[in-house]
N, C-alpha and C positions, 0 to 999 in steps of 0.2 A: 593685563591678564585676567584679573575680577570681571572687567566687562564682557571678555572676548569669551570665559564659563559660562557667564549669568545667560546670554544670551544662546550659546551652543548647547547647555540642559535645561532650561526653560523658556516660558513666555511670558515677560514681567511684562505688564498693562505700560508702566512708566518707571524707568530710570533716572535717573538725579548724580548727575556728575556737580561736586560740589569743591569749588576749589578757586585762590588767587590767582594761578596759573593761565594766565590767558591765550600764552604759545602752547603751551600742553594743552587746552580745551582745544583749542585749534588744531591743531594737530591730531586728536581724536577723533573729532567731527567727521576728518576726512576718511578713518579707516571706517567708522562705527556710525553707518548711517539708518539704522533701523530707527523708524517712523516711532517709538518710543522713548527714543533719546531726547536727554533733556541734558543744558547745560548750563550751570549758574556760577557766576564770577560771584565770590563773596569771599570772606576771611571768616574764623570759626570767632573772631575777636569780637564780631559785629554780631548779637543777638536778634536784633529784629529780622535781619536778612535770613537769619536760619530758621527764624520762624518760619520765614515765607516758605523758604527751598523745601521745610519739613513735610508743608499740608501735604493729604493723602498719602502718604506714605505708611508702609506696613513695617517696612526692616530698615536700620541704619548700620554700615560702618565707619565708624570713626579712625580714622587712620591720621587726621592731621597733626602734625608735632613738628616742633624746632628740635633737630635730631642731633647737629654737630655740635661732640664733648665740646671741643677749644673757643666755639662761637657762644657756646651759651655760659661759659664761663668767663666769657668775658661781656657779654652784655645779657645778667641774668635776668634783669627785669621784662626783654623782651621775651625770653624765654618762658617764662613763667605767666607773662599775658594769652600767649597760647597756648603753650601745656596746663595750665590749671584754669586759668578764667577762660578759656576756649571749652574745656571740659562743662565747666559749670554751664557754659550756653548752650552746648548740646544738649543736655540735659534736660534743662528747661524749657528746649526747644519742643524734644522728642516729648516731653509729658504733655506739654500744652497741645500738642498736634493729634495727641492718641498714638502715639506708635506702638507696634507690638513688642518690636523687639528689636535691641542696642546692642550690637558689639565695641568696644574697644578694644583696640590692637596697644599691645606694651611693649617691654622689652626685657631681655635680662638685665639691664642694668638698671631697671627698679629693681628688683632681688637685693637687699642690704647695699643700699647704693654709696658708691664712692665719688659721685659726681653730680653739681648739677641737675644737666640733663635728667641723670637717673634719677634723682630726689624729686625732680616733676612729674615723671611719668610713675613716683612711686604714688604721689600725691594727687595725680588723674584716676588711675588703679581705684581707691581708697572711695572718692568720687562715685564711679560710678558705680560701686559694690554698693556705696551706701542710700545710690541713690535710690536701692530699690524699697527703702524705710519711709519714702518719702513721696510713694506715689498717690496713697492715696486709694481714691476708686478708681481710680487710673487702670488701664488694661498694662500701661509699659512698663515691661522688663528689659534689666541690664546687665551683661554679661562681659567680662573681661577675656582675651586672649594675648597670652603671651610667649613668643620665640625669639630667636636671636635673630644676627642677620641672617640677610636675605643674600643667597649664590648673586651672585653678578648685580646685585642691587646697587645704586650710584653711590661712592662711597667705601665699597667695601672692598677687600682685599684681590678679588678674583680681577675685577678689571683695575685696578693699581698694578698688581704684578702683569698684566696681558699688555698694558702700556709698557711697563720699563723694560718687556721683552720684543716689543714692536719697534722701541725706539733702540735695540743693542743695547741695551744696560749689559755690562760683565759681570755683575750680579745681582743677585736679589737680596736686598733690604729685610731681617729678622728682628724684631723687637726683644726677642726671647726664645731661645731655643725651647725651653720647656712650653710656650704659649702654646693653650687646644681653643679650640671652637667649636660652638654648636655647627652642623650643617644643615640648612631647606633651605629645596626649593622653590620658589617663587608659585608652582602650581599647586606642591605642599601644604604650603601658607594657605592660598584663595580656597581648599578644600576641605582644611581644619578649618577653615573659619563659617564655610558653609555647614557642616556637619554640627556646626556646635548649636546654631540655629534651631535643628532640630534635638538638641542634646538638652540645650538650657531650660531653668525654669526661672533663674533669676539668683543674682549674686556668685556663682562662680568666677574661678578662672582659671582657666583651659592651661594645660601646658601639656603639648606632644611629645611623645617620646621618639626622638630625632638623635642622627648618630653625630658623633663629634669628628674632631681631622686636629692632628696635631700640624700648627703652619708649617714645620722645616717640610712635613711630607706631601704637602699643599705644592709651598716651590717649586719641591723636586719630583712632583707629578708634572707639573707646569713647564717646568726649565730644567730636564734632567741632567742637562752638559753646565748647566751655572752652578757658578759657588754659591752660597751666601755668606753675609757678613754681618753679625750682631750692630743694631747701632742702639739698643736700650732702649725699655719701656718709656711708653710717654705717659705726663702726666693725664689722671685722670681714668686711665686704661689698668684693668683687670688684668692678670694670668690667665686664669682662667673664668669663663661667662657662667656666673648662679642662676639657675630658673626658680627654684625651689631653696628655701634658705631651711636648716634644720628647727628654727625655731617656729616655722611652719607644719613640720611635721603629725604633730597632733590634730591638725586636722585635715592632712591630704591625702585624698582616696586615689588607688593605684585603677587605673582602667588598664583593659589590653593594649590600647593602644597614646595613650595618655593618660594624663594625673589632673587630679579637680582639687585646686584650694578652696576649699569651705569659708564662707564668710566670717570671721570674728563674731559678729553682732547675728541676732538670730531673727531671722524671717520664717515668714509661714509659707512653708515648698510643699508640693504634692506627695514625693519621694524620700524626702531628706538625701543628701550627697552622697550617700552611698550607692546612688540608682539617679536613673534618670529617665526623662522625655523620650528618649529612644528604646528602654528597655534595658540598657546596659547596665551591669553591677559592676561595682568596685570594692576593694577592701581598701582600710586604713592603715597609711603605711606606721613602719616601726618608728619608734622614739628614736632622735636624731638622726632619719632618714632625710638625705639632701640630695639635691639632680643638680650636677654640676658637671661641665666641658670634660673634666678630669676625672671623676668617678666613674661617669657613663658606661656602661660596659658593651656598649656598639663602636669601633669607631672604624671611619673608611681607609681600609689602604692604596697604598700609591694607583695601583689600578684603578681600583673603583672611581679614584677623583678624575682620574686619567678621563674615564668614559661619564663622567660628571659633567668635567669640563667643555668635552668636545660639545655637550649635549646642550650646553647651556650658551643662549645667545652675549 
């Protein structure tokens, strides 16, 4: 979906598909044939090779991470070669190459993390904020973006439940009656992250304000005639998903249409975070103001996911 934007509102000189996946590069090759596609088999573990993939590059995202709670709890050390020494390569990569400008993609479960996984991408987070201390005469800036899941992303709830209802399941599987979730879409995502590009100046991180779904109404948008049946939270897993933790508060500015955590450590910005690249203002929000699944005061009902769902491959 990133590529199929990038190339539908503009005209990038060069593209850089950067990833281990050899059947998924393949498999792109064959929709994405514009004479500016590039495709680099590499891992984010291996520094030199991202040196190479970086030259002339102006923009990077960083999207790569070990994302399953259960796998990275059980084997943390690989998790943690990629989610934080993966980080530091990018890094190093993008300064050494001249890049302009670095997004990294998070998650709420860095947000006061109860897992693993989260404790890495809290510790990627931290990374790249800081890495803007670090650059030097350097032109590159680094900017974090953080949402939850992703509608129909591999993994997440929507195609779990569209399987157990493909195969007759007589019901649907509830962790927790009271569980919310954040909602975006997949083109949501690619368009916060393009926007912020021209939003950033360097050490933010982006969080949209996006409506939540409590799952029982998820299901029973999905499977109206199924029951469901509680089988109890798993470990590792939330009630509810934090973006924004209240001990952040002090320093997070409210936009219209998203929220900017202000970096801890203090850098020299054009605007300072109450403003930005774009022109946009923000206020700061109130003292123990928190953006979480369950606060939220958007969320989708049965309909809306109804016409969600259909809409979502």
């Amino acid at each position: 979906m990133f590529i199929r934007t990038l190339l539908q509102r503009y005209k990038p000189a060069r593209i850089v598909v950067f990833s281990r996946d050899e059947l998924k590069q393949f498999e792109m090759q064959q929709e994405f044939t514009d004479p500016c596609m590039r495709f680099f088999l590499g891992d984010v573990r291996d520094a030199d090779r991202l040196k190479q993939a970086m030259r002339g590059i102006d923009y990077v995202v960083h999207a790569a991470a070990l994302k399953q709670v259960p796998a990275a709890e059980y084997n943390p050390t690989e998790c943690i070669r990629t989610n934080v020494s993966g980080a530091e390569n990018v890094i190093s990569a993008a300064i050494e190459n001249g890049v302009e400008k670095v997004i990294a993609l998070s998650t709420d479960k860095a947000a006061s993390p109860i897992n693993l996984y989260g404790a890495t991408k809290l510790l990627s987070d931290k990374l790249f904020i800081a890495a803007n201390n670090i650059v030097g005469g350097h032109r590159t800036r680094f900017a974090v973006v953080r949402y939850g899941n992703v509608v129909g992303s591999r993994g997440s709830v929507v195609p779990f439940f569209r399987k157990l209802i493909s195969d007759g399941a007589q019901s649907l599987p509830i962790t927790d009656a009271r569980m919310t979730r954040f909602w975006i879409t997949l083109q949501q995502g690619v368009d916060f992250v393009l926007a912020n590009f021209g939003r950033m100046q360097g050490g933010e991180l982006f969080v949209p304000k996006i409506p939540s779904v409590r799952i029982t109404d998820l299901a029973r948008a999905m499977a109206p005639d199924l029951p469901q049946h509680i089988i109890g939270i798993r470990p590792g897993e939330k009630l509810h998903e934090l973006m924004i933790s209240s001990d952040d508060s002090f320093h997070t500015y409210e936009f219209a249409d998203h929220y900017v955590i202000a970096p801890s450590i203090t850098f020299i910005v054009k605007h300072g975070y109450e403003s930005n690249e774009a022109g946009e203002t923000g206020v700061l929000t109130p003292e123990g103001f928190y953006f979480a699944s369950d606060n939220n005061p958007q969320f989708l009902d049965i309909a809306e996911l109804q016409a969600l769902d259909r809409a979502t491959p």
